[in-house]
C-alpha positions as a printed Julia matrix, in Angstrom:
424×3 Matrix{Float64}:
 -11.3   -60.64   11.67
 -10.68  -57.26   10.48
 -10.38  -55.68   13.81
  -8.26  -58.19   14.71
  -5.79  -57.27   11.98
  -5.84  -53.69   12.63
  -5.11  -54.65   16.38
  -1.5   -56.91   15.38
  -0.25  -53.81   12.88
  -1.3   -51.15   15.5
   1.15  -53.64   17.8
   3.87  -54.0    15.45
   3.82  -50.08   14.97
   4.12  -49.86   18.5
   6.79  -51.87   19.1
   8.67  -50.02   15.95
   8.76  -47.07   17.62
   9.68  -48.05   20.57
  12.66  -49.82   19.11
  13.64  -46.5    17.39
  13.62  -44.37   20.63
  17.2   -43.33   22.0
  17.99  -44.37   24.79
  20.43  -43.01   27.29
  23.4   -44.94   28.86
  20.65  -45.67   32.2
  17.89  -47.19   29.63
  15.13  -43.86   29.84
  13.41  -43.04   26.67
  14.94  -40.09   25.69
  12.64  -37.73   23.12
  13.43  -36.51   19.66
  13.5   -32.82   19.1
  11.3   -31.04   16.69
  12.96  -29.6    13.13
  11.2   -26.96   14.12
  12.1   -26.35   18.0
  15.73  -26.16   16.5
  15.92  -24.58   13.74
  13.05  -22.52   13.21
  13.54  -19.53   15.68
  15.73  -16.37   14.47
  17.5   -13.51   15.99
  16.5   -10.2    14.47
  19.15  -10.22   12.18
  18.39  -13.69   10.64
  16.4   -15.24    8.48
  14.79  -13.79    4.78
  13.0    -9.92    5.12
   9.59  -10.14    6.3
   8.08   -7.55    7.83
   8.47   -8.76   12.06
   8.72  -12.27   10.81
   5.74  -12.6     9.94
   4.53  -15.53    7.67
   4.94  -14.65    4.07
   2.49  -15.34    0.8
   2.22  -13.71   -2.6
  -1.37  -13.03   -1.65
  -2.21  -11.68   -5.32
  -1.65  -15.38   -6.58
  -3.21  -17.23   -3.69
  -6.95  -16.43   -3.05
  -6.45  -19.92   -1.14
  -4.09  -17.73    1.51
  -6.24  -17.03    4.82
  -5.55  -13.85    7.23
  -7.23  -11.24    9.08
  -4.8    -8.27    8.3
  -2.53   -8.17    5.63
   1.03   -6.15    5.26
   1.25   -5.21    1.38
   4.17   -3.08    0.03
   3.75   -0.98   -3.01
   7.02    0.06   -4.89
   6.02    2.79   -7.22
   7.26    6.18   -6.71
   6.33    7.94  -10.35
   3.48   10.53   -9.21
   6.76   12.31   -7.26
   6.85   16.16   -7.51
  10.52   16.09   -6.11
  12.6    13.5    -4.82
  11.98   10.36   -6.49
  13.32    6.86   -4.39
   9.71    5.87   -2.15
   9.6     2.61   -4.49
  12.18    1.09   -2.08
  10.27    2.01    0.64
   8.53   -1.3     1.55
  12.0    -2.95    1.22
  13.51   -0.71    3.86
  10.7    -0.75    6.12
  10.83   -4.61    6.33
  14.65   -4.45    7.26
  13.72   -2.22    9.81
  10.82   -4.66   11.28
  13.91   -7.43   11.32
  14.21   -6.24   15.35
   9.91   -7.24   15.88
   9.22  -10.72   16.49
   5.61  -12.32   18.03
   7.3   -13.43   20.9
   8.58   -9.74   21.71
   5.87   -8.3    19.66
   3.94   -6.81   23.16
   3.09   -2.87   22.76
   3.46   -1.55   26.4
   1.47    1.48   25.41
  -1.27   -0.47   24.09
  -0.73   -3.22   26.83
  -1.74   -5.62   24.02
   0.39   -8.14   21.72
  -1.59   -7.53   18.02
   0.79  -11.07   17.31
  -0.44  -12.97   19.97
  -4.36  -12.56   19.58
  -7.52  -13.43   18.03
  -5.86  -12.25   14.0
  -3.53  -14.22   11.31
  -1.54  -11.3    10.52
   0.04  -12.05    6.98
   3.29  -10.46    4.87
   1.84  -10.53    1.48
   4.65   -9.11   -0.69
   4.47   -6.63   -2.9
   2.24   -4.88   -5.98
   4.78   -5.93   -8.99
   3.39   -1.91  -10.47
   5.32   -0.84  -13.35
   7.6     2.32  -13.21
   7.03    2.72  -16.56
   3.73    4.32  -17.21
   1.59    5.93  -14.7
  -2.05    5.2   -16.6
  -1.07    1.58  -16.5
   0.54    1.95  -12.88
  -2.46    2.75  -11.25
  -4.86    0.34  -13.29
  -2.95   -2.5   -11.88
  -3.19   -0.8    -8.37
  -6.36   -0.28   -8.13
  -7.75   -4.24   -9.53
  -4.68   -5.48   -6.94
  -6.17   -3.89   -4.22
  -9.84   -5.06   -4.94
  -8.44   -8.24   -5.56
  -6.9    -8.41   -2.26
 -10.05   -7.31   -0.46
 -12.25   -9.03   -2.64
 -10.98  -12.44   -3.21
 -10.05  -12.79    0.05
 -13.18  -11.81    2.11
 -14.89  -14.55    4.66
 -18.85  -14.64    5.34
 -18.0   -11.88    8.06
 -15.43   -9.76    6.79
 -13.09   -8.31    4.49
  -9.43   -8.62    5.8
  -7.74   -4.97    6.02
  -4.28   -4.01    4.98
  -1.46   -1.66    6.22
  -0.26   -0.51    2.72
   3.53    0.28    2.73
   4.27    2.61   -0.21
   5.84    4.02   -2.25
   4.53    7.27   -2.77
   1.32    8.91   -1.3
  -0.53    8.53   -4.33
  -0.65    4.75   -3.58
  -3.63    6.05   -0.93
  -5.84    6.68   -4.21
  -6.5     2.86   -5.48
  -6.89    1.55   -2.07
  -9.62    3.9    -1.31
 -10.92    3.26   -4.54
 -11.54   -0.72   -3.49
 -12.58    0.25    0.22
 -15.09    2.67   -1.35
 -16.42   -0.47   -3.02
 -17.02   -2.39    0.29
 -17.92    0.5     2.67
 -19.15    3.19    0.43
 -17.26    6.66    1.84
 -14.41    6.66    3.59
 -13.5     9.05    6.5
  -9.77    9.65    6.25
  -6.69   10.99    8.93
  -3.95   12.16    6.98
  -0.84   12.48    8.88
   1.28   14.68    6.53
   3.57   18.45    6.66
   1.32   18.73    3.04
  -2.57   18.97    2.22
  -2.45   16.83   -0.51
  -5.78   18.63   -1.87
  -4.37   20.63   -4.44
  -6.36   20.77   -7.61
  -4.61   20.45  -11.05
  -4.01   24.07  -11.22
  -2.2    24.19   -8.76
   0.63   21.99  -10.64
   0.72   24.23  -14.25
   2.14   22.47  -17.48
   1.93   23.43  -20.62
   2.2    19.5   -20.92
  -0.88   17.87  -19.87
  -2.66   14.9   -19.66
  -5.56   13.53  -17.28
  -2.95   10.94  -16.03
  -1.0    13.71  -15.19
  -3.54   15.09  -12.9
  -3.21   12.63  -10.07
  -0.02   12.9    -8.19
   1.32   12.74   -4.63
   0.1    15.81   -3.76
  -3.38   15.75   -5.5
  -4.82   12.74   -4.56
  -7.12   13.7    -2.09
  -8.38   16.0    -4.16
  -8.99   12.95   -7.07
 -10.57   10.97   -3.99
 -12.87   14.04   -3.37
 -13.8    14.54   -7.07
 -14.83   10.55   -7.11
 -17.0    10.56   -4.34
 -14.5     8.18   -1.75
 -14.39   10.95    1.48
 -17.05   11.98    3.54
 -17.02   15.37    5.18
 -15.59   13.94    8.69
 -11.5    14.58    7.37
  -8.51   15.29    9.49
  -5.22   16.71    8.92
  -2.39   16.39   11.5
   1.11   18.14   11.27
   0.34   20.51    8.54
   3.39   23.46    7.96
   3.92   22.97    3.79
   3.99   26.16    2.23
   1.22   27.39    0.12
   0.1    28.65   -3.29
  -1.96   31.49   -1.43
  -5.21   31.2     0.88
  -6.52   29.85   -2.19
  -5.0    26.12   -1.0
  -7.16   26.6     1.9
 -10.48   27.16    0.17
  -9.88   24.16   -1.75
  -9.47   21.94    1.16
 -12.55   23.44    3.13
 -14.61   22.66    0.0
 -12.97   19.17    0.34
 -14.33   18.97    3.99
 -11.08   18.98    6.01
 -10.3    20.01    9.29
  -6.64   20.98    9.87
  -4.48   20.59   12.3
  -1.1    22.18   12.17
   2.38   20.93   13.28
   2.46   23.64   15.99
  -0.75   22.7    17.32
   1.08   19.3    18.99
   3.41   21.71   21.23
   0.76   24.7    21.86
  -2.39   22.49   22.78
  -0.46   19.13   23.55
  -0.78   15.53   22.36
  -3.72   14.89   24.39
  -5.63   18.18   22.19
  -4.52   17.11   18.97
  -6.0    13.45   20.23
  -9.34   14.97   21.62
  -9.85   16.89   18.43
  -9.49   14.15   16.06
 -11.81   12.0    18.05
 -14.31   14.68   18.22
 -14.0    15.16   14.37
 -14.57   11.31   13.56
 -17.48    9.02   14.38
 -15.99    6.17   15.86
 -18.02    3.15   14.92
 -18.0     4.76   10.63
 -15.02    3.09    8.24
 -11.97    5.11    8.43
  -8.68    5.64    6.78
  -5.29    6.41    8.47
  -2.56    7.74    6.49
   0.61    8.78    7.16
   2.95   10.42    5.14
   6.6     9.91    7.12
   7.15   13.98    6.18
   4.53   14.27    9.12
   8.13   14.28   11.53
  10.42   16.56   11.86
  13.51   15.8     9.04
  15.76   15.42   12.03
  13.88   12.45   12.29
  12.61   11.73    8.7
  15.47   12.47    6.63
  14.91   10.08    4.32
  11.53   11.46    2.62
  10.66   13.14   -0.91
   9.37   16.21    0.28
  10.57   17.31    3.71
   9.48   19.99    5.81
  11.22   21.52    8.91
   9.39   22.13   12.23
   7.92   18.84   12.0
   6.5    16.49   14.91
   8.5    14.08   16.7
   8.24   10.44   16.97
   7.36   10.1    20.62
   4.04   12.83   19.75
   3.08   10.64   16.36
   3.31    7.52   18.15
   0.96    9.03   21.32
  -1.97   10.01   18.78
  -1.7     7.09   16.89
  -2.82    5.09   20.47
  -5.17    7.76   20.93
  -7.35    6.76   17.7
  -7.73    3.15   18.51
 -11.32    3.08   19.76
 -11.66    4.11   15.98
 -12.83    1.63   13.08
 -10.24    1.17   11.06
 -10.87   -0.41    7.48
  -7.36    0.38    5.9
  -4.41    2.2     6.45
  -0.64    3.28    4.92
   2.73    4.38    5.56
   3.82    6.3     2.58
   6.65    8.41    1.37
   9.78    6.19    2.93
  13.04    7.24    0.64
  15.92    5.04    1.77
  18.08    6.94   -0.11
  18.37   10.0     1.62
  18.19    8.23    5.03
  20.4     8.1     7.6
  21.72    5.12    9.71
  17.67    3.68    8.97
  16.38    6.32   11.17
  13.34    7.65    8.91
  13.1     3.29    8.06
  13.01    2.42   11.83
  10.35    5.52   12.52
   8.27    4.08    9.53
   8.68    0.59   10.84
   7.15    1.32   14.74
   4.07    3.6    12.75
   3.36   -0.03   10.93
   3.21   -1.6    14.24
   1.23    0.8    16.16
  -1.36    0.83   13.21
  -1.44   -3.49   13.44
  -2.04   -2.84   17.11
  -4.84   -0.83   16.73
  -6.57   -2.78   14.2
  -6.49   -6.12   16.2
  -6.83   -4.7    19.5
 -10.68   -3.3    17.93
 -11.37   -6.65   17.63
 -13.08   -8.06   14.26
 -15.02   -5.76   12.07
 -18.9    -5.53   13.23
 -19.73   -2.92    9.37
 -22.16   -3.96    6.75
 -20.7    -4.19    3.43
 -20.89   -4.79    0.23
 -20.7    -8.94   -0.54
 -20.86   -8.2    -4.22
 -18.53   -5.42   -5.17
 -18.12   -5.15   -8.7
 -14.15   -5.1    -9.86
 -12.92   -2.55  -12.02
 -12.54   -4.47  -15.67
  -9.16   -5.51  -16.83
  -8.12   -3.18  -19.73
  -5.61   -5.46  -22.2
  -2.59   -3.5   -23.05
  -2.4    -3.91  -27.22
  -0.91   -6.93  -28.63
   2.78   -6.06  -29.67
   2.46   -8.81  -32.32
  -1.49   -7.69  -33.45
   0.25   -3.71  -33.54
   3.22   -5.34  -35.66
   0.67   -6.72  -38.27
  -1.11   -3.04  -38.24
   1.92   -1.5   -38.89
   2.85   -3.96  -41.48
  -0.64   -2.85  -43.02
  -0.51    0.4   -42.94
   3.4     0.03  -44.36
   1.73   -1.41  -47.08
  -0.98    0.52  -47.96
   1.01    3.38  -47.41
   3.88    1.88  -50.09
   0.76    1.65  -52.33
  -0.47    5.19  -52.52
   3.13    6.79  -52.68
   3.46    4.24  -55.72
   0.3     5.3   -57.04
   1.82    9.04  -56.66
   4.5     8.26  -58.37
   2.81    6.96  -61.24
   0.62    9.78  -61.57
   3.65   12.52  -61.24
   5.94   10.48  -64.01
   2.17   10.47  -66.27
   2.1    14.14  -65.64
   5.72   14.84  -66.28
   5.27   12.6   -69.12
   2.2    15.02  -70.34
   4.13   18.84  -69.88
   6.89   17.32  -71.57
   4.61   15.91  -74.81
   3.11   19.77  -74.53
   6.22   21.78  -74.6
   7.47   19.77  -77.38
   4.28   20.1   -79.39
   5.19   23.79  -78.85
């Protein structure tokens, strides 16, 4: 009986649709289009900012959101020695993505699509980080980026971000939460600066430990916490120094240089062989690059630019160079749209993003051990405004009381020399 049933409504539902179909003038079934097949393809120049298109989540709030590599801008630009602006970076690198879709997403260099393979690649907004005080700045960095790669781990593995900053400080809490998984990190910094210099090398008569950590001393912080190994690389070094002194430093730090000559004197394919020498390829590593790594003819719009940098075409060639390496994280830092011209330094930043995604899906999944338990960095509560209010209101108090009580005890004494000198 009850099959029966089911039978007569499947029938009815049949012949309901069927009734519904369009039909041309010569009686063939013509088919409905999708919503989707009509309206849900853009031209570059459409549709809301995502970095390439790419399907967007406020991953922070979501630990339900699944994805193999995630894009992550973070806007904070207050560890700046000069030109402050970086916290629009992320926002001007998306806008400069607009022109990447999947469909034309295909990296002829790479011969590989990083859109069109085995990863969900996911826009997941930005760190909200506050541009109002440093200490609290990078407390909320650092628990973002551990919840990020935390919360959102499988059974296999963690997913990996390309971190958009911002300035090049943002480097320090992500290694901080890789450190976590993987234990030390080796690191390629791409950058005209060394980025190692020790607190000294910044003097103040003001001074705080907050104030130690900046955008040009946060390797050195990463050093002093135990997040580097000894296998580091810098590319496109020509910053001006303090004195040999720099140097030391960064040999005690374990970094090999590599200057911004060396790409013309010893060619791409050097700078390439050197790097891979340097690092063990199946070991986690970092890539980081600083924009200020080109020339400012092509990376106006930076904080700290220095001339006789490299050119796009040579960044782009070692960046394809290093993909046989395994890469747990990476960054493109120091974008300053407001000393940019016609998106050039926004565009450059843009393609670095993409040949970074391309190397991290063309590797394939991760095959490291890590840590399945990583314990997060506990959340520090800001004071309560109102429970500081009732403090103050306290103190007010008890303050009120003892100036009162000072009172009384100056009119008693007053009251005393007077009673004297008239006994007199």
């Amino acid at each position: 009986m009850l099959l029966n049933s089911l039978y007569t409504v499947a029938l009815h539902l049949v012949a309901l649709c069927a009734a519904h179909k369009p039909h041309s003038e010569e009686g063939t079934v013509m088919v409905e289009p999708l919503l989707h097949e009509m309206w849900g393809q853009y031209w570059p120049f459409q549709g809301i900012n995502t970095f390439a298109h790419l399907e967007h989540e406020t991953c922070l709030v979501n630990r339900n959101a699944k994805y193999d590599v995630g894009i992550i801008g973070v806007p904070f630009d207050t560890a700046t020695s000069y030109r402050s602006g970086a916290r629009f970076g992320p926002r001007a690198v998306r806008a400069a993505l607009q022109r990447q879709t999947s469909i034309r997403g295909y990296n002829p260099r790479a011969n590989f699509n990083p859109y069109q393979s085995w990863a969900t690649i996911m826009d997941c907004g930005d760190i909200p980080v506050t541009p109002m005080d440093n200490e609290l700045a990078f407390q909320q960095m650092t628990m973002a980026f551990e919840e990020l790669l935390f919360e959102h781990s499988s059974e296999s593995q963690p997913p990996r971000y390309v971190a958009v900053g911002g300035d090049h400080s943002i480097l320090l809490p992500h290694l901080r939460a890789l450190h976590k998984l993987y234990g030390p990190l080796n690191i390629i910094h791409f950058d005209a600066h060394l980025d190692t210099w020790k607190p000294d090398k910044y003097p103040s008569f003001w001074h705080t430990p907050q104030s130690e950590v900046n955008h040009g001393s946060m390797l050195w912080k990463a050093y002093e916490e135990g997040l580097t190994t000894n296998k580091n690389v810098h590319a496109g070094l020509r910053t001006k120094l303090s004195g040999p002194g720099d140097l030391e430093d960064d040999d005690e730090q374990h970094w090999l240089r590599i200057s911004a000559d060396d790409v013309w004197l010893g060619g791409v394919q050097e700078v390439v062989k050197t790097i891979m020498k340097r690092v063990p390829k199946d070991t986690p590593t970092y890539i980081s690059v600083d924009i200020d790594v080109l020339d400012p003819g092509f990376g106006s719009g930076t904080g700290t630019q220095e001339p006789g940098g490299w050119l796009p075409r040579e960044l782009i060639y070692v960046l394809r160079g290093l993909e046989d390496l395994t890469i747990v994280g990476a960054d493109v830092v120091e974008v300053n749209p407001d000393f940019d011209h016609a998106e050039i330094t926004s565009t450059n930043a843009a393609q670095v993003v993409f040949e970074l995604l391309t190397s991290i899906v063309k590797k394939g999944p991760l095959q490291l051990p890590f840590n399945k338990e990583p314990k997060k960095t506990p959340f520090k509560p800001q004071n309560d405004p109102i429970q500081n209010s009732q403090e103050y209101e306290q103190k007010l108090e008890s303050l009120n009381m003892e100036l009162k009580s000072v009172e009384e005890l100056k009119s008693k004494l007053l009251h005393q020399l007077r009673s004297l000198q008239d006994s007199n």
